[in-house]
BAVEXDO-504258 format. One record per residue (C-alpha): residue number from 1; residue in one letter; chain; x, y, z. Coordinates in steps of 0.1 Angstrom, whole numbers. Layout:
+------+------+-------+-------+-------+-------+
! resi ! resn ! chain !    c1 !    c2 !    c3 !
+------+------+-------+-------+-------+-------+
!  NUM !    a !     A !     X !     Y !     Z !
...
+------+------+-------+-------+-------+-------+
***
This chain:
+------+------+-------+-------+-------+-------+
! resi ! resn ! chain !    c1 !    c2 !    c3 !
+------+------+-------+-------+-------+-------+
!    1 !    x !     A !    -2 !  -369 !   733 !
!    2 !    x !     A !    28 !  -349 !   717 !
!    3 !    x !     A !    30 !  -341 !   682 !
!    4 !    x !     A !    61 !  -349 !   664 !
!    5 !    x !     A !    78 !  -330 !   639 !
!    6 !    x !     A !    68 !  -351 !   614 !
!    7 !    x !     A !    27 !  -349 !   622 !
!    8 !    x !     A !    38 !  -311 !   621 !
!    9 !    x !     A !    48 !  -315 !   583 !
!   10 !    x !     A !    19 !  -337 !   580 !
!   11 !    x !     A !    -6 !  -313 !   591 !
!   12 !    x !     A !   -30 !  -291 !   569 !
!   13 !    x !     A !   -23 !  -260 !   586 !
!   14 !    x !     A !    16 !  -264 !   578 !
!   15 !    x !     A !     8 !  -276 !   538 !
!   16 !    x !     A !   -11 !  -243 !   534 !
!   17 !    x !     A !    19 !  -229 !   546 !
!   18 !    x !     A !    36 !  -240 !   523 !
!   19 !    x !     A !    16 !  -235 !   489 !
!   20 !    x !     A !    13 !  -197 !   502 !
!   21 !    x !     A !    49 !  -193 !   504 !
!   22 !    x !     A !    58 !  -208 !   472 !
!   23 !    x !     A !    27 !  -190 !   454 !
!   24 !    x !     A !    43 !  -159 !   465 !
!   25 !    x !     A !    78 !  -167 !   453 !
!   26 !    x !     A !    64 !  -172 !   418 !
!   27 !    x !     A !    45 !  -144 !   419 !
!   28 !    x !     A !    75 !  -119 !   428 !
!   29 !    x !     A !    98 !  -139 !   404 !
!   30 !    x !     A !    74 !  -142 !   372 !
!   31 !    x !     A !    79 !  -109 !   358 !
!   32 !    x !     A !   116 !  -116 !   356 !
!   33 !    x !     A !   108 !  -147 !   338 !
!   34 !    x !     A !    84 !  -141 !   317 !
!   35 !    x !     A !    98 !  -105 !   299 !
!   36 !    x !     A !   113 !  -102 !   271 !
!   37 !    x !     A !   124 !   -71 !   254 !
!   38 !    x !     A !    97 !   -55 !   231 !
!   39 !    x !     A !    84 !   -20 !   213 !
!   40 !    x !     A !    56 !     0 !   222 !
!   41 !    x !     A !    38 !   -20 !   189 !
!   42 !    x !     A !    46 !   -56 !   196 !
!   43 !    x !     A !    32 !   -53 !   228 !
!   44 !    x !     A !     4 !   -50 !   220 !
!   45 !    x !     A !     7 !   -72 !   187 !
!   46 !    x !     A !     9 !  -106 !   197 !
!   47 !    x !     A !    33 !  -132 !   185 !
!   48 !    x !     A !    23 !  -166 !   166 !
!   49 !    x !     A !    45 !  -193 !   151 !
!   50 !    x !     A !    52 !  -185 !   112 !
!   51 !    x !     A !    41 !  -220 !   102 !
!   52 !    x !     A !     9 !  -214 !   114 !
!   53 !    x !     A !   -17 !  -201 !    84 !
!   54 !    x !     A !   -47 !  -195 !   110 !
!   55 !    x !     A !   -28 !  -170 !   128 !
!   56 !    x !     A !   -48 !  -166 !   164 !
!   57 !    x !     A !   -55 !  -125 !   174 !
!   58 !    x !     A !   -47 !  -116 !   210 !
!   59 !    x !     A !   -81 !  -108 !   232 !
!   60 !    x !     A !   -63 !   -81 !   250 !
!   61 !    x !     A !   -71 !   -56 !   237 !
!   62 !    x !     A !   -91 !   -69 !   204 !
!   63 !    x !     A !   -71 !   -40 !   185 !
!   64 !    x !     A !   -40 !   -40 !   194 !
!   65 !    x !     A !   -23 !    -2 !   206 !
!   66 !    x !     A !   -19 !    21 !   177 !
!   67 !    x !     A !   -35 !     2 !   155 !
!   68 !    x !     A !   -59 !    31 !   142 !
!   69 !    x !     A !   -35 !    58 !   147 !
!   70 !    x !     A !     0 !    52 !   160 !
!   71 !    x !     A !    27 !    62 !   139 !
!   72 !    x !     A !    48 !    33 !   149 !
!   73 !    x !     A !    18 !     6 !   136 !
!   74 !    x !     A !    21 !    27 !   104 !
!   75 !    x !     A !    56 !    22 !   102 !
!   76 !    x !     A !    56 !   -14 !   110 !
!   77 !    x !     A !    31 !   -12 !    81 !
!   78 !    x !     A !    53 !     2 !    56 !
!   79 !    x !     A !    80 !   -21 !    63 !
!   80 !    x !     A !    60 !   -55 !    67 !
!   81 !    x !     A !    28 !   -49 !    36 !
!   82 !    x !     A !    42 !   -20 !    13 !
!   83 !    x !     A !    76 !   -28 !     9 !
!   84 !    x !     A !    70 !   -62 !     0 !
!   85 !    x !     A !    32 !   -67 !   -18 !
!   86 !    x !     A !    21 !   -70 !   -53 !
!   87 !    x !     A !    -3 !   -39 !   -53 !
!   88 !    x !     A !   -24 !   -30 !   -78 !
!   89 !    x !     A !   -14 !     8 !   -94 !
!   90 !    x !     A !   -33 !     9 !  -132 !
!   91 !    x !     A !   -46 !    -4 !  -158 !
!   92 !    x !     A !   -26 !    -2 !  -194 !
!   93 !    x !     A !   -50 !    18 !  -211 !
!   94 !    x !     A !   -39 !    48 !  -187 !
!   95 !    x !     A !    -9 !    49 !  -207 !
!   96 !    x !     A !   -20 !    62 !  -242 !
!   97 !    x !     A !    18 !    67 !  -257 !
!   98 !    x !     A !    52 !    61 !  -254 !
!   99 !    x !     A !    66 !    82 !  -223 !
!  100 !    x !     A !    29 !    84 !  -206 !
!  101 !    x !     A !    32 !    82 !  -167 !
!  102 !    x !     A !    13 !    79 !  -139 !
!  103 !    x !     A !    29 !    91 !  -103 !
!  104 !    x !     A !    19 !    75 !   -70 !
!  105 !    x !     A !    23 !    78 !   -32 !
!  106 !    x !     A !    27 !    48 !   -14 !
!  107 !    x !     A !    28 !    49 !    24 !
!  108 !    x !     A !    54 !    78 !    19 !
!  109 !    x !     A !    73 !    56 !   -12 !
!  110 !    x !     A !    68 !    81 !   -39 !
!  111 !    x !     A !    72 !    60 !   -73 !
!  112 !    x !     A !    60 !    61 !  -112 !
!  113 !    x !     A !    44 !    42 !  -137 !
!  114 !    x !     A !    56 !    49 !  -178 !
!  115 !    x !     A !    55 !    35 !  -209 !
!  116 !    x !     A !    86 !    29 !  -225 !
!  117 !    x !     A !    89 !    33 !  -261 !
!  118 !    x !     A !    95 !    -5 !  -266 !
!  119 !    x !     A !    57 !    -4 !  -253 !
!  120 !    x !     A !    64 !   -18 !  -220 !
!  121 !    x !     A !    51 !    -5 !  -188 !
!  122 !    x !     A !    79 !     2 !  -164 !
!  123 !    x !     A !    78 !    14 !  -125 !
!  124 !    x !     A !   106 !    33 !  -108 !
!  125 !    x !     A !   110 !    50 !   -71 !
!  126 !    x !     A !   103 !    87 !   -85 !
!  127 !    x !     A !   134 !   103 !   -67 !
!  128 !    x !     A !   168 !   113 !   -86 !
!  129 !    x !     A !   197 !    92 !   -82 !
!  130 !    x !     A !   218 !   125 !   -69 !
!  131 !    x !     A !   200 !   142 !   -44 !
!  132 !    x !     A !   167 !   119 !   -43 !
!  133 !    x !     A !   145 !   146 !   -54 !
!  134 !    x !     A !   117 !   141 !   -74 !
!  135 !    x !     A !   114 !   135 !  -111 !
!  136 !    x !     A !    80 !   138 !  -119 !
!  137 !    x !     A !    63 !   163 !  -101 !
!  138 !    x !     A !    24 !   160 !  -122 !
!  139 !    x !     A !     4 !   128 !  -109 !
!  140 !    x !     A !     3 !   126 !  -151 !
!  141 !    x !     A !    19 !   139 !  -176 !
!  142 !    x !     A !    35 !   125 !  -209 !
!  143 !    x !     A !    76 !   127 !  -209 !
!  144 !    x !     A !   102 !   107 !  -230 !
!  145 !    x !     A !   123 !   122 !  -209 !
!  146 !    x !     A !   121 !   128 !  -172 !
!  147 !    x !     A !   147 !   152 !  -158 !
!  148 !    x !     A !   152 !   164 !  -123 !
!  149 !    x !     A !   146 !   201 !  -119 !
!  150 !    x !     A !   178 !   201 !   -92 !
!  151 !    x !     A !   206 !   196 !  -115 !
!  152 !    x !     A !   193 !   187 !  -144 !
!  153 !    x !     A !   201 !   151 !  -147 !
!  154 !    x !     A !   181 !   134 !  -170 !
!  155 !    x !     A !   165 !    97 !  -175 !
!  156 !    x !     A !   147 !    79 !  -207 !
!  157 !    x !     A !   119 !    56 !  -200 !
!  158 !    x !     A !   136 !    28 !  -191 !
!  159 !    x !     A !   150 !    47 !  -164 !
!  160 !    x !     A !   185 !    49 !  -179 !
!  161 !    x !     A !   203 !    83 !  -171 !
!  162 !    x !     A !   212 !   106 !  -202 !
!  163 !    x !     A !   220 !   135 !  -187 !
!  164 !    x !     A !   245 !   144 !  -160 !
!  165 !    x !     A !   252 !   179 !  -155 !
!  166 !    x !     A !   289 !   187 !  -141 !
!  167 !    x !     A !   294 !   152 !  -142 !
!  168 !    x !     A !   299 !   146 !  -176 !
!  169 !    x !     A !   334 !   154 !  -173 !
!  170 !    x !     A !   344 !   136 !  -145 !
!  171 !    x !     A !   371 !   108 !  -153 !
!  172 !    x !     A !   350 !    69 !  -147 !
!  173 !    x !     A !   321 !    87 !  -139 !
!  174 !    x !     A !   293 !    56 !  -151 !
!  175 !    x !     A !   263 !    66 !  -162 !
!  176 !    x !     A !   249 !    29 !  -159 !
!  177 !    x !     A !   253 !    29 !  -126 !
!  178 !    x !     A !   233 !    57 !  -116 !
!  179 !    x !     A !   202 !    48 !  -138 !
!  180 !    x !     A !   168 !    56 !  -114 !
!  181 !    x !     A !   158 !    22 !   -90 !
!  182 !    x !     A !   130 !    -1 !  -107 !
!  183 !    x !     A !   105 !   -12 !   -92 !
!  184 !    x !     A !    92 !   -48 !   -97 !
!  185 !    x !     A !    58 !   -49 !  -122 !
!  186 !    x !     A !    32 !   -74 !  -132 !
!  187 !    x !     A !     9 !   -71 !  -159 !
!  188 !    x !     A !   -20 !   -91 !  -162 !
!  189 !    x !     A !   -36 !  -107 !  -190 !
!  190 !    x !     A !   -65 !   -81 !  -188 !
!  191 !    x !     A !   -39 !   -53 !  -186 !
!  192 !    x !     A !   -41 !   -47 !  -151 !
!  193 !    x !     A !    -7 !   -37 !  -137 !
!  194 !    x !     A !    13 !   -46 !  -106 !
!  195 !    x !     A !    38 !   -36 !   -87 !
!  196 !    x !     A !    59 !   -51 !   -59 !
!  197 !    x !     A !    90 !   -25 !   -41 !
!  198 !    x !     A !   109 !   -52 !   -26 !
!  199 !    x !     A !   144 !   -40 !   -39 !
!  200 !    x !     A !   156 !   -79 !   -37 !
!  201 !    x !     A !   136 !  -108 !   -62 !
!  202 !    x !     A !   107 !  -100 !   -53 !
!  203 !    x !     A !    81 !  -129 !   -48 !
!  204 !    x !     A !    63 !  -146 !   -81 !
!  205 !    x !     A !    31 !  -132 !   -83 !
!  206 !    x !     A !     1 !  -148 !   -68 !
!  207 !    x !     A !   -15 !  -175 !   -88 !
!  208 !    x !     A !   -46 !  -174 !   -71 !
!  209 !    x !     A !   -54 !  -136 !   -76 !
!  210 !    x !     A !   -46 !  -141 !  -113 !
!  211 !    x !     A !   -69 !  -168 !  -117 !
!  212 !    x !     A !   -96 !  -148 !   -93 !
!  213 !    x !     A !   -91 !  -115 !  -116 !
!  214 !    x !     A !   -92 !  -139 !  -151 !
!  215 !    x !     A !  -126 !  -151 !  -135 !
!  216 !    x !     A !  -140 !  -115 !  -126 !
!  217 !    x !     A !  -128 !  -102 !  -157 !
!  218 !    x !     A !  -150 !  -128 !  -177 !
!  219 !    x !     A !  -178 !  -117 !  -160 !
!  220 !    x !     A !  -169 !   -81 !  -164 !
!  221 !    x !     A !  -160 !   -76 !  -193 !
!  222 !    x !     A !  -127 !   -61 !  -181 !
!  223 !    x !     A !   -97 !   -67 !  -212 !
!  224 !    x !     A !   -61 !   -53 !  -219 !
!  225 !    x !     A !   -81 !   -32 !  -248 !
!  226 !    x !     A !  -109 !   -16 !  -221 !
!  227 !    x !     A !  -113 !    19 !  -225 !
!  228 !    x !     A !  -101 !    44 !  -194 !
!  229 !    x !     A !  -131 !    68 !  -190 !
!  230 !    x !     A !  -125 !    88 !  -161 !
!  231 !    x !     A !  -101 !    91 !  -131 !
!  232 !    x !     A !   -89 !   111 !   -98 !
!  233 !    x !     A !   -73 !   111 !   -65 !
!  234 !    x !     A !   -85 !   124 !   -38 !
!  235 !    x !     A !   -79 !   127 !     2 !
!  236 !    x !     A !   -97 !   122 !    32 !
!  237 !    x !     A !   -83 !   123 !    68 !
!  238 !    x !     A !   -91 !    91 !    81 !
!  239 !    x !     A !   -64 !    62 !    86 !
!  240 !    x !     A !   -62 !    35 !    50 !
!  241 !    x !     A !   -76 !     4 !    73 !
!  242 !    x !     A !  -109 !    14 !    79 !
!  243 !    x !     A !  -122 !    20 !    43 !
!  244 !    x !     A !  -132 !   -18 !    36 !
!  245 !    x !     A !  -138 !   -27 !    66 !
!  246 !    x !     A !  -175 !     0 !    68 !
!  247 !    x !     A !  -206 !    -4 !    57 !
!  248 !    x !     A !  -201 !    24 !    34 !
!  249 !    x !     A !  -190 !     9 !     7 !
!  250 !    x !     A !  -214 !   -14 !    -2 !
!  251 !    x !     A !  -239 !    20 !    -6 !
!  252 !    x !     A !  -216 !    39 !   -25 !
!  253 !    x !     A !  -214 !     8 !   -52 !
!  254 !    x !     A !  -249 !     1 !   -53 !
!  255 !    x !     A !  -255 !    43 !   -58 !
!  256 !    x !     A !  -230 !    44 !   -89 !
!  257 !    x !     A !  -246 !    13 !  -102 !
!  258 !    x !     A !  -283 !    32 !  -105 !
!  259 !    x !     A !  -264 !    65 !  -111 !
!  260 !    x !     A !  -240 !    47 !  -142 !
!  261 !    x !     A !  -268 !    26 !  -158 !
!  262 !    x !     A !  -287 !    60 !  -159 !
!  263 !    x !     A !  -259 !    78 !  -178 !
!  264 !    x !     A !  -250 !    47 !  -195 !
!  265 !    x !     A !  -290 !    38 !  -205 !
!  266 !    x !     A !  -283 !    -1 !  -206 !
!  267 !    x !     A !  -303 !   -13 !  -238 !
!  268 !    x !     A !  -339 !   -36 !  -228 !
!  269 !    x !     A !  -319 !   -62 !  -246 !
!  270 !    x !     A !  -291 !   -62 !  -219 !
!  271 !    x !     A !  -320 !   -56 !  -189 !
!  272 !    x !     A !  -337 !   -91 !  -206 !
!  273 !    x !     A !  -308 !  -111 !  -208 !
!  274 !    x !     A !  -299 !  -101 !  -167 !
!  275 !    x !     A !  -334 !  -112 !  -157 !
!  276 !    x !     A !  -335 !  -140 !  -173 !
!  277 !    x !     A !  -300 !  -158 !  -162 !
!  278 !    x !     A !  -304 !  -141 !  -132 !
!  279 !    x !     A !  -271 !  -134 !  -131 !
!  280 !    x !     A !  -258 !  -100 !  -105 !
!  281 !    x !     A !  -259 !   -69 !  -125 !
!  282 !    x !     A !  -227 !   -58 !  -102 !
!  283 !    x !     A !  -199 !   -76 !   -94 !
!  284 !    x !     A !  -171 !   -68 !   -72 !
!  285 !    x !     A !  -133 !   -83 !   -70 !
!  286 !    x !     A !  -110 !   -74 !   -37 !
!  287 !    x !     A !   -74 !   -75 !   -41 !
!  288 !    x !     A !   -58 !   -76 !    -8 !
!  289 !    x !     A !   -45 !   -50 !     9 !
!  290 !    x !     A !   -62 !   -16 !    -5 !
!  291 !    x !     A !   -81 !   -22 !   -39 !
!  292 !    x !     A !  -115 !   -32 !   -48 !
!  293 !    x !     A !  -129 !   -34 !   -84 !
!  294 !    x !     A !  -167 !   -33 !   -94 !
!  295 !    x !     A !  -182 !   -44 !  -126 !
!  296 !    x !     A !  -217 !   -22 !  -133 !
!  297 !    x !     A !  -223 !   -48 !  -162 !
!  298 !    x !     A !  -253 !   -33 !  -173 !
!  299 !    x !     A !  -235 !    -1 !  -182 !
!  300 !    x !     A !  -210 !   -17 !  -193 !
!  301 !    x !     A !  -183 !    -5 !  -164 !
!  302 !    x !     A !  -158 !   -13 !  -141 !
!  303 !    x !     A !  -142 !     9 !  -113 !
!  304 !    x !     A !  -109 !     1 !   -94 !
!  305 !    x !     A !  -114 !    21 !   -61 !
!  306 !    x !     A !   -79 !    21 !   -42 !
!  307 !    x !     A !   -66 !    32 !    -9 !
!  308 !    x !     A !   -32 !    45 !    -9 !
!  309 !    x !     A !   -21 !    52 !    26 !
!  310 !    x !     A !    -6 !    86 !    32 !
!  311 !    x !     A !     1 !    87 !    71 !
!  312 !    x !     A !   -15 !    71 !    98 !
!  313 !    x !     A !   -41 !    95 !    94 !
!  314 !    x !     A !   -42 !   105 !    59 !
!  315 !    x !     A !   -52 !    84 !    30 !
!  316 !    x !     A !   -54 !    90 !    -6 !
!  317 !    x !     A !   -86 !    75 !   -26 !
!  318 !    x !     A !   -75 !    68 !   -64 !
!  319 !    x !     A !  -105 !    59 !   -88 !
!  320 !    x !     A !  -106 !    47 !  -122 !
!  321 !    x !     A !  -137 !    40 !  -143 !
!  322 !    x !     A !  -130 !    16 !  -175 !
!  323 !    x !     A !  -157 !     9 !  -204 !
!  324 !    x !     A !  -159 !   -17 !  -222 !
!  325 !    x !     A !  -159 !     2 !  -255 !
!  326 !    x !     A !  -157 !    37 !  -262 !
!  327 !    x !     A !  -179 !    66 !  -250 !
!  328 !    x !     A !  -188 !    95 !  -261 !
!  329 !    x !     A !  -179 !   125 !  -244 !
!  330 !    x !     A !  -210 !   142 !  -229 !
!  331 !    x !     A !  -217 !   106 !  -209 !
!  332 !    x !     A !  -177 !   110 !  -198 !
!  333 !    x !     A !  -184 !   148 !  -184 !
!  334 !    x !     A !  -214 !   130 !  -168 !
!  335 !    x !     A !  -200 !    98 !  -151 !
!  336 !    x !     A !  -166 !   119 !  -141 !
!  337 !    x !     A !  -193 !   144 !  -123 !
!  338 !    x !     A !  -214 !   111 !  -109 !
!  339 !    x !     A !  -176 !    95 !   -96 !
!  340 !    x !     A !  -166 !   130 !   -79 !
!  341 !    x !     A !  -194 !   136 !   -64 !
!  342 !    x !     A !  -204 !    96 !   -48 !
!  343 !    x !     A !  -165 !    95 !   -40 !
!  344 !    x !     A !  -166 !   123 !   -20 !
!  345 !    x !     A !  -198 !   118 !     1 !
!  346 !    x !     A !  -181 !    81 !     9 !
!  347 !    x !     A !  -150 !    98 !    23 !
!  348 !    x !     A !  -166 !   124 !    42 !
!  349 !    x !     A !  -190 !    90 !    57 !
!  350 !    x !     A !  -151 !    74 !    61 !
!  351 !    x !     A !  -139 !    99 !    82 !
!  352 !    x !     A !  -166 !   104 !   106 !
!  353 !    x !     A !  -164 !    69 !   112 !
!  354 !    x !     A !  -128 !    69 !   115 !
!  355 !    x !     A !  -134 !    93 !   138 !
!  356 !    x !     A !  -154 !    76 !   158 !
!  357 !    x !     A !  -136 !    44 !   161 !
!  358 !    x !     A !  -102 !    64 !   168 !
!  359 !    x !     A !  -117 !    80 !   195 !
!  360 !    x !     A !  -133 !    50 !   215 !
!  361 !    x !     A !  -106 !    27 !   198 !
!  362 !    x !     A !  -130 !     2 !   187 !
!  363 !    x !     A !  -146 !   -15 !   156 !
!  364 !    x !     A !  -182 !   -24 !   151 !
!  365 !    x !     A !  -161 !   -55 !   136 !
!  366 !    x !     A !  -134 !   -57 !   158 !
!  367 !    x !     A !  -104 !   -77 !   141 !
!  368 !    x !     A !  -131 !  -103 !   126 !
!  369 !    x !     A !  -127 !   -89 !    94 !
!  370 !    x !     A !  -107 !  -113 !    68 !
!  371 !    x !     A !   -84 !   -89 !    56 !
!  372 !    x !     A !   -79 !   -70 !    86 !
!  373 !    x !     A !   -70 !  -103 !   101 !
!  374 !    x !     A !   -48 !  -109 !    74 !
!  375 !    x !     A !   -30 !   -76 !    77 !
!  376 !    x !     A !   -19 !   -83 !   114 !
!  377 !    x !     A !    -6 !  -115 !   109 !
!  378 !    x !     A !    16 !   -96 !    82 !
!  379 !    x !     A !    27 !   -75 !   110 !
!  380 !    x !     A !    30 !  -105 !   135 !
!  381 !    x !     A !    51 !  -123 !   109 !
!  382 !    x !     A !    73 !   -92 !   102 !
!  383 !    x !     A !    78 !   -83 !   140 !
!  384 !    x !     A !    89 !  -119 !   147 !
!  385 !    x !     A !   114 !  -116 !   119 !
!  386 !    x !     A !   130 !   -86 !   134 !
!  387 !    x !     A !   129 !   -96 !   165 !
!  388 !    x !     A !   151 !  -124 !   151 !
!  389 !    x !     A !   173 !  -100 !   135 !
!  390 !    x !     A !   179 !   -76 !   165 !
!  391 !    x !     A !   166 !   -45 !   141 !
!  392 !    x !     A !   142 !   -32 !   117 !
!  393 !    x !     A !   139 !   -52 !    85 !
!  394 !    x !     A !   134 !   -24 !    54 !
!  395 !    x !     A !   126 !   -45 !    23 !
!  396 !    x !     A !   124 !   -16 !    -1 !
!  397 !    x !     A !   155 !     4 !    12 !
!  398 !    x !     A !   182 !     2 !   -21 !
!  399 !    x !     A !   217 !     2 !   -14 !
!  400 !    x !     A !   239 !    23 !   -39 !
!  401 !    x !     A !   277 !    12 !   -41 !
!  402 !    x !     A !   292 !    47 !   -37 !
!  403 !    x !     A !   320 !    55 !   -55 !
!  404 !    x !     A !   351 !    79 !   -50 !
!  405 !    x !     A !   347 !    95 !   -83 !
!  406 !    x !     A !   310 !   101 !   -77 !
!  407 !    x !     A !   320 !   118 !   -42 !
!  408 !    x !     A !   341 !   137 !   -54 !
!  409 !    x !     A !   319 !   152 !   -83 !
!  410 !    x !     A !   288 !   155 !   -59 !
!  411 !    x !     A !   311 !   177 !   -36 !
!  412 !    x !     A !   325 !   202 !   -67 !
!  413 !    x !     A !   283 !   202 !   -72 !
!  414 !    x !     A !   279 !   213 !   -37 !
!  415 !    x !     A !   306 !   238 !   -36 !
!  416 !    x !     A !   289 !   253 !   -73 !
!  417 !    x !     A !   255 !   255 !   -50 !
!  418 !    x !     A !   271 !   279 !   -24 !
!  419 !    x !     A !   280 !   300 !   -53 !
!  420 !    x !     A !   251 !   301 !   -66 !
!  421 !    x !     A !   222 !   302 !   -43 !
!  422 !    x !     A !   214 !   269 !   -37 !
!  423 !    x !     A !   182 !   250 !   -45 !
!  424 !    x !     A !   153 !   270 !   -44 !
!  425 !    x !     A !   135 !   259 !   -12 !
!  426 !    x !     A !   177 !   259 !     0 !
!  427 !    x !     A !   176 !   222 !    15 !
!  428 !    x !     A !   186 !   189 !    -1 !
!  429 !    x !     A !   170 !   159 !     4 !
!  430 !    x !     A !   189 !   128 !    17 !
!  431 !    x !     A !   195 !    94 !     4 !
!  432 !    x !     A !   170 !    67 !     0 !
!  433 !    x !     A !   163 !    55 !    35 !
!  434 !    x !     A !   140 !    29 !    32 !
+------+------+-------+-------+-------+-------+
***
């Protein structure tokens, strides 16, 4: 019998003919659909719609490229958490007196806390409005009167500038416009202070982390008139993600709540109360991304332990020990020695982990943790957005309106530079590019 074209077509042989062929045109053609133009990070940071809150994590990898040491993933986390996220700095008893300030390094933003004489706690970007350099140099000091070392121009503490060197005399040269760039604040009831360096309205404060610190602070004790004990920052070489995410900190808490209650020699009054509500001699409070505070209740204590990132590998540790009354100053010496000493054993444990987990690029947690989680989707969200925009997106970059008048004194300063020497180290910083 003689097959017929059509029994040809018909047949299985010429059917898997055809599913080869056209599996082997999709397969050539698919990476031409499929691509779309992305970074080194967001390839390896996976995409999810904005409107979704449970924000899925890519399986591959489980931590995305970078993530514990790329430069650009720190990057991406300047722009898309610290430019743009209430972050706890101090508590108002740091600032004794009118012109007390506190200095602070932000994932490279360099800015200042200071009490104004109207009483009010203000935060500025701690670079000078003429050749960005900084204004306070100390990480504390006390100064009505901040003035840049470079040229001598001077600000009050509301950041207002009073002092323009070679300026002065420059026709419509506006003082008011050059006063240094605020950055948003937040004080809490308990005096806890905020501080957001979006350089546009910045968002309204959480709600629900001022009604999670009002609950902690009723448990701890923790008021606008605590007492600041003790306090230092220190440095460990490890990158600012890992420290919450160890088992490390749960040890070092538990070791300054035996070592404080020691120094602090809770009354049997306070020890009969605990064991008979029951209630947790140590509490703890996190406030997403870098801050944790611990109540020692029996002591009568509380310790804000923050990590400031410094690089992707570098990270500055900032402690601060508050009472709840005052104390005398041989148990000060003594808790300040206890703090030192605890803090540093945690980031010397910090950075061998770090070191491990950099190495074999792996957690023992993976991206389970709730505030790592958290953090990428920050990053997801802020990588979408620039993709939309075609750019980088810097939230805390300020914008200065130049003017032809301040040209044109800035260049007479320059020329007065060459004739004298110059600034000491003989560079000059650019303009705020953030």
């Amino acid at each position: 019998m003689e097959s017929t074209d059509a029994d040809y077509l018909a047949s299985p042989a010429s059917v898997l003919v055809a599913l080869v062929t056209i599996i082997f045109l999709l397969h050539r053609a698919w990476p031409h659909l499929s691509h779309t133009k992305t970074d080194k990070v967001t390839d390896s940071i996976s995409i999810t719609s904005l409107n979704n809150s449970d924000l899925t994590v890519s399986k591959e990898p489980e931590i995305p490229k970078g993530w514990w040491s790329g430069r650009e993933v720190f990057e991406l986390e300047r722009r898309a958490l610290f430019s743009q996220t209430w972050l706890y700095l101090a508590h108002n008893s740091q600032f004794k007196k009118p012109g007390a300030y506190q200095s602070f390094d932000i994932a490279g933003f360099p800015v200042f806390l200071i009490r104004g004489k109207d009483d009010k706690i203000r935060a500025f970007h701690n670079v000078c409005r003429h050749r960005a350099y900084t204004i306070t140099r100390k990480e504390t000091g006390a100064s009505t009167v901040l003035g840049c070392r470079y040229h001598g121009w001077s600000y009050d503490t509301t950041g207002r500038l009073v002092k323009a060197p070679q300026f002065d005399d420059v026709p419509g040269f506006d003082k008011s416009q050059n006063s240094l760039f605020e950055v948003h604040t937040y004080t809490t009831d308990q005096g806890m202070v905020f501080a957001n360096l979006k350089s546009s309205e910045s968002a309204a404060f959480d709600s629900a982390v001022a009604s999670s610190l009002s609950a902690f602070s009723r448990i701890a004790g923790l008021k606008a008139k605590s007492t600041w004990v003790a306090g230092q920052t220190l440095s460990g070489d490890f990158n600012w993600k890992v420290d919450a995410r160890t088992r490390h900190l749960d040890a070092y808490a538990n070791e300054l709540h035996r070592r404080m209650s020691e120094v602090s020699a809770a009354s049997a009054v306070m020890k009969f109360i605990r064991s008979i509500t029951r209630k947790s001699a140590r509490e703890e409070c996190s406030l997403f991304p870098i801050t944790v505070i611990y109540s020692f209740q029996e002591a009568g204590l509380c310790l804000a332990l923050s990590f400031f990132p410094a690089s992707e590998s570098k990270t500055h540790i900032r402690y601060d020990l508050f009472a709840h009354s005052a104390v005398n100053e041989p148990d000060i010496r003594k808790m300040s020695e206890v703090l030192q000493s605890a803090t540093k054993n945690l980031i010397a444990e910090i950075e061998l982990e770090y070191q491990s987990i950099s190495t074999k690029q792996r957690s023992s947690s993976g991206l389970n943790n709730t505030d790592t989680r958290q953090i990428l989707s920050r990053l997801q969200e802020h990588t979408k957005l620039e993709r939309i925009e075609g750019g980088q997106i810097l939230p805390a970059m300020h914008k200065p309106e130049g003017s032809t008048l301040f040209q044109k004194a800035d260049q007479l300063c320059r020329q007065l530079d060459c004739v004298s020497g110059g600034s000491q180290d003989g560079t000059s910083p650019s303009a705020l590019d953030w």
